[in-house]
C-alpha positions as CSV (number, residue, x, y, z in Angstrom):
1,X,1.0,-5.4,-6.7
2,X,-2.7,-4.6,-8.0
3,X,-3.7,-1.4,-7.6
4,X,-7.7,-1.6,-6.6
5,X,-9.9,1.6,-7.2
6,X,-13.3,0.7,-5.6
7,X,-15.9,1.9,-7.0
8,X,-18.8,3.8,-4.7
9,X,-21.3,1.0,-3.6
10,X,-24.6,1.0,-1.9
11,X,-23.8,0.4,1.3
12,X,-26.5,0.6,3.9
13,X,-25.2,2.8,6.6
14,X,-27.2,3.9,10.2
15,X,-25.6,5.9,13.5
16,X,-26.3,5.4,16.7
17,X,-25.1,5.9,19.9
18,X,-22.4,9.1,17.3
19,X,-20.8,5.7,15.9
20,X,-20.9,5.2,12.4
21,X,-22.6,1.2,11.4
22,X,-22.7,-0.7,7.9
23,X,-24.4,-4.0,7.6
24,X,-22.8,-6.4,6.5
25,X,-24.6,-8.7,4.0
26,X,-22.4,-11.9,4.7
27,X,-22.8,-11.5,8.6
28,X,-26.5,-10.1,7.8
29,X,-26.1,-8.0,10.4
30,X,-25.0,-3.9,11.8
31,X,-20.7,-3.7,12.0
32,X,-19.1,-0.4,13.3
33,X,-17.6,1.1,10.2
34,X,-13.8,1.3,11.4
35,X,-11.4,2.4,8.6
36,X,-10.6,-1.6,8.3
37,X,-14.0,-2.7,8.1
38,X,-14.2,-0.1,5.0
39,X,-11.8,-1.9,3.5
40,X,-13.4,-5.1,3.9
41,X,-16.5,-4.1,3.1
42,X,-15.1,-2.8,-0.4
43,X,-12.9,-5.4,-1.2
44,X,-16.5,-8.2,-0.3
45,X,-18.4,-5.9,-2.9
46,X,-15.2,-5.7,-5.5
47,X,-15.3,-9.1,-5.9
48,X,-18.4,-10.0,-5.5
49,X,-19.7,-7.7,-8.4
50,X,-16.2,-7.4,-10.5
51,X,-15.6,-11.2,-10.6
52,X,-18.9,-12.9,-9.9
53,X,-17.7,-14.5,-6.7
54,X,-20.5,-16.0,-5.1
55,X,-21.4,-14.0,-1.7
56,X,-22.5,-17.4,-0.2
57,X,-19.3,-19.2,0.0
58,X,-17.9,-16.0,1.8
59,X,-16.9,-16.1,5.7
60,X,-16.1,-12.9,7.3
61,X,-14.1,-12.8,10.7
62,X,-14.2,-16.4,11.7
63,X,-11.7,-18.1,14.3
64,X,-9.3,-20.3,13.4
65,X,-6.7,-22.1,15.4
66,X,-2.7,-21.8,15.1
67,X,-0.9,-23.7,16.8
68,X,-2.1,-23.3,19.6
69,X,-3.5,-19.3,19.7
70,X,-6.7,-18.8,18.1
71,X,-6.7,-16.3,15.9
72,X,-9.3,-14.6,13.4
73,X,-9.2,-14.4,9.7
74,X,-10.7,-11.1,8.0
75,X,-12.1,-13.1,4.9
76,X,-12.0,-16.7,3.8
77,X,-13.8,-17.4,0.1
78,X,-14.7,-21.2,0.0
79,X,-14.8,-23.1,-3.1
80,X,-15.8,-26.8,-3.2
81,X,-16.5,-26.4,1.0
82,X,-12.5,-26.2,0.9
83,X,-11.1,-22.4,2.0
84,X,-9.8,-21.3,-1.3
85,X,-9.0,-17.5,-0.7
86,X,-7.9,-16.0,2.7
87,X,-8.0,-12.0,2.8
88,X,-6.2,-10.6,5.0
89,X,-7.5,-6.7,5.6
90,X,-6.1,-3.2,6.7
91,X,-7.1,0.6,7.4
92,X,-6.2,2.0,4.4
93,X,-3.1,4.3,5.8
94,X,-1.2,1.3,7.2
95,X,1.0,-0.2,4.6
96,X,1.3,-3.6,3.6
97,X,4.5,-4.9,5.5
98,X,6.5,-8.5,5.5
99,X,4.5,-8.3,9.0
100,X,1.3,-8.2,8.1
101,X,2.4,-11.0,5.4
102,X,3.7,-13.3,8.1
103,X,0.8,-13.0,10.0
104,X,-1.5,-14.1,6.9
105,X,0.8,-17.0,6.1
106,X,0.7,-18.2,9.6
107,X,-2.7,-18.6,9.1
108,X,-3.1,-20.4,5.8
109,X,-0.7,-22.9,7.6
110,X,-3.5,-24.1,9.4
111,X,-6.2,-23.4,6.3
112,X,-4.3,-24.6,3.0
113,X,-5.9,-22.4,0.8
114,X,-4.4,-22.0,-2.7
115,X,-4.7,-18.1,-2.9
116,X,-3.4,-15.5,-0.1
117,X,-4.4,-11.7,-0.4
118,X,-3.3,-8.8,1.6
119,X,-5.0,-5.2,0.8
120,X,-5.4,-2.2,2.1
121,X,-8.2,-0.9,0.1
122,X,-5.3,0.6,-2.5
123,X,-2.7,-2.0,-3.0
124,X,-3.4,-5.1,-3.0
125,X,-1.0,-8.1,-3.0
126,X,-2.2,-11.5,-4.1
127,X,-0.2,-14.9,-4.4
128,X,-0.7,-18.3,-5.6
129,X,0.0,-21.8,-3.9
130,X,0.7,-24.3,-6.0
131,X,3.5,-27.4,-5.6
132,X,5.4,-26.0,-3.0
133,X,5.8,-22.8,-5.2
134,X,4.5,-19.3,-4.4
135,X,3.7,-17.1,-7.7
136,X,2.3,-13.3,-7.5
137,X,-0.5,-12.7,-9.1
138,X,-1.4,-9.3,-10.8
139,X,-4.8,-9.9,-11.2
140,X,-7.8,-11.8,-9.1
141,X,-8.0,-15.7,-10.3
142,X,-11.5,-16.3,-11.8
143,X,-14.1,-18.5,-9.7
């Protein structure tokens, strides 16, 4: 487990309507800041500054189909115009579960990418595909 300390960011933040926005520089545009979009907003900027992952190849709460339910992804990092990462994202006071593992590996079924992540802004879990073998990581993979 990696345990992620995020550093404070500049965010841009506005209110309106007494609810609480942040804008989001992969969507370009204003997100209600839930406790789970923190996290996600964090864990964009972590790895965007920390590890020099290009924002570009970054998509942010995109549908995908499984099976057949659609269902939406928090964060998929492409490299090559393949999905390499999925991130799977939650409020920081709900714990990382076999549940909330299930539900992410559901969804790389359909996707194929080579690195799964869970995180909840403090623990972080992070795995590796590779041969029909799953490692644990204990630190990000460089881009």
């Amino acid at each position: 487990m990696i345990n992620l300390s995020f550093p404070k960011y500049d965010f841009k933040f506005k209110q309106e309507n007494e609810k609480d926005f942040v804008y989001d520089e992969i969507r370009n545009k204003w997100i209600i800041l839930t406790p789970e979009e923190w996290v996600r907003q964090n864990i964009l900027k972590y790895l965007q500054i920390t590890f020099n992952y290009p924002k570009s190849l970054f998509s942010v709460e995109k549908e995908i189909q499984v099976g057949e339910l659609k269902k939406r992804f928090d964060i998929v990092i492409y490299k090559d115009v393949n999905p390499w990462m999925i991130i799977e994202c939650k409020q920081t006071d709900v714990p990382l579960s076999p549940s909330t593992l299930y539900q992410t590996l559901a969804y790389n079924s359909e996707v194929k990418a080579p690195y799964l992540c869970l995180t909840n802004g403090n623990d972080t879990l992070l795995w590796k595909f590779e041969n029909n073998t799953i490692t644990a990581l204990q630190e990000f993979p460089i881009f």
